[in-house]
Steps between C-alpha positions, in 0.01 A plus 500: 500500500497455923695840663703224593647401204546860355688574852743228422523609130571839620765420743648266268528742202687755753754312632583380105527870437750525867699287382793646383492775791535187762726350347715828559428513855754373792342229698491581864783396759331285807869551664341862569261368759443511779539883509638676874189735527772695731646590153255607328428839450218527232236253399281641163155263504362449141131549475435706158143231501145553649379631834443121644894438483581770618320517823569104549869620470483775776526244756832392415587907442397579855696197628790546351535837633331437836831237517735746354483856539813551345378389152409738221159319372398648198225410212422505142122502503222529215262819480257213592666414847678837589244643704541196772818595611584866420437658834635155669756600747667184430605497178789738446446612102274418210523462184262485227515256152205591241611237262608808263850433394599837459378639850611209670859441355646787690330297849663236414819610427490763827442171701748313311790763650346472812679131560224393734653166704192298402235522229188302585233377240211349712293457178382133561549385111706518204507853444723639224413849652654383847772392362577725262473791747696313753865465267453823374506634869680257679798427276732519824236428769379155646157419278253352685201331390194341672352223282567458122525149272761522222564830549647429892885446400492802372500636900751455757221392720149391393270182638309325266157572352281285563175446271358254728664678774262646825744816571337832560580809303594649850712204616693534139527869607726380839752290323745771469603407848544185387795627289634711795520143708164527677222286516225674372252311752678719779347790378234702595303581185176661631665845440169683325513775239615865643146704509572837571345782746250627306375141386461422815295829580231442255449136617455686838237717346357213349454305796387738757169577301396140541327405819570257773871450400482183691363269236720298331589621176490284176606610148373436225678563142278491229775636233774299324716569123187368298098344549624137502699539788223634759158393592168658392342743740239264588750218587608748759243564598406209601807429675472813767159429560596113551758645763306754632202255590698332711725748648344838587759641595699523200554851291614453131694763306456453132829608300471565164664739170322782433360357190341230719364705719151478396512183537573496855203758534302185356665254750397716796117515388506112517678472760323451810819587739700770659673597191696837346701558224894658521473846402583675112828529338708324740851374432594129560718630778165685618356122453772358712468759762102324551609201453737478775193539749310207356423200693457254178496561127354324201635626133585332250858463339613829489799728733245540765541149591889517532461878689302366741660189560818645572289726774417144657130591399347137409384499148222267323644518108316417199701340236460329183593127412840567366695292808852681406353834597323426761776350638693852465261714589285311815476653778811514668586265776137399572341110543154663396336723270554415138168462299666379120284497237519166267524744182789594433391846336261635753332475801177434426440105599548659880206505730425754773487165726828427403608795597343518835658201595809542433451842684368303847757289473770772456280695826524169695906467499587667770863385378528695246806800482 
């Protein structure tokens, strides 16, 4: 049967199972909104999900208390997400959900006396989770939701999913200000991840043992969540020395997982370029510390993309031909570099030519932000 068939299946069967529990649930108040930010007091951002959500929701985090000091911003994050924000400066508590019922009912109901003025769920689907978490909390605060289907009158505020929809996850992420009366267009949302001192030390390190620091730097990240969704070593290959042929001044930095990195050992033997790989045992805030000094990037779909757009760095991103995701997940805010597979379950129809054009092309816009 076609993963897309047992997906709807799946979904279906859960929501017969919900059933009773929504019918039990008050449907949201749209009288609520708009909400005087002025007002508010505490804002507790939903994002108990993976590490991509969470750092396309930082944005709106950082905004929100760029705009208002005076607001309490606080978290419930996943073990898989945590690390992004727990040093940020920004963010004003955290709190963690393990999906274990018995550690995480006293969280809830902690947060529940808390009273926080608004709950926000910026999960962009029908998420029983979201909204289960966000009534059990927020029984006497404003609930806020970004974009749900049938689950959306369940929130005092929430636009509409859209399955044929072009939003970005990080767009989503801004329409809580939508709900406090602002257009979410008026804000800026190129507010990157916090990287702390010492991340920022070792990409020092890192970058004053390579020579000639005036060659432009490109990135190049060979690891993603599985095989399907990253080229073969000889693919890039073939791409740096494409690039490198016709601009000599180029250095690449190969990123990679420590279980890949003999594989970028192998992609620096063919290559026939200035290239190094980032050093051992780094954390992703380590990662975003290099990344920040890059002149261009080409990864595929993975939270390197959405870190280093949010640094302005312009990003070539390798996707596969599911349109929805793409959609998402492209690089944010850019007229260029998207290569899309036309399989929808790996990446493997791309060429290294399509790459490289879609990189000069991306090198060429001068326009871009």
């Amino acid at each position: 049967m076609p993963p897309k068939i047992v997906k709807h299946i799946e979904h279906l069967f859960k929501k017969t199972l919900n059933l009773p529990f929504f019918l039990l649930l008050r449907k949201g108040d749209p009288s609520r909104i708009p909400i005087d930010p002025d007002g508010v007091k505490s804002v507790l951002f939903l994002r108990p999900d993976k590490l991509g959500d969470m750092i396309a929701t930082i944005p709106a985090m950082h905004a929100l208390k760029n705009k208002y000091p005076h607001i309490q911003v606080e978290v419930m994050a996943s073990p898989r997400n945590k690390g992004m924000i727990e040093n940020d400066p920004m963010i004003d508590r955290i709190h963690l959900y393990t999906k274990n019922v018995l550690k995480d009912w006293p969280t809830i109901m902690m947060l529940r006396r808390n009273r926080f003025d608004i709950v926000y769920d910026p999960i962009c689907h029908d998420s029983t989770t979201g909204l289960l978490l966000t009534k059990l909390i927020g029984n006497k605060s404003r609930q806020v939701a970004a974009r749900k289907l049938t689950l959306r009158r369940y929130y005092d505020y929430c636009r509409p999913y859209q399955p044929d929809g072009n939003d970005h996850n990080i767009d989503n992420g801004l329409l809580i200000f939508e709900a406090l009366g602002i257009d979410p267009e008026t804000v800026d949302p190129f507010l990157p991840v916090y990287i702390p001192d010492d991340s920022r030390s070792k990409a020092d390190s890192f970058y004053a043992e390579l020579p000639d620091d005036s060659k432009f730097l490109v990135g190049v990240n060979i690891s993603a969540g599985s095989s399907t969704r990253s080229l073969s070593v000889e693919k890039y290959a073939r791409i740096i020395n494409m690039l490198a042929q016709v601009h000599d001044n180029f250095r690449f930095i190969i990123f990679c997982v420590m279980e890949h990195r003999s594989n970028a050992e192998r992609l620096i033997e063919q290559c026939r370029a200035d290239a190094s790989m980032i050093p051992r045992n780094l954390s992703l805030l380590d990662v975003a510390a290099i990344l920040n000094r890059l002149d261009m990037l080409i990864s595929p779909d993975t939270s390197m993309v959405h870190i280093a757009r949010l640094m302005k760095v312009p990003v070539v991103g390798l996707y596969s031909g599911h349109r929805r995701n793409f959609l998402f997940w492209r690089p944010y805010r850019q007229k260029h570099g998207a290569v899309v597979a036309k399989n929808i379950q790996n990446l493997y129809d791309i060429e290294p030519e399509n790459v490289v054009d879609e990189f000069n092309k991306l090198y060429n816009n001068e326009s871009i932000v």
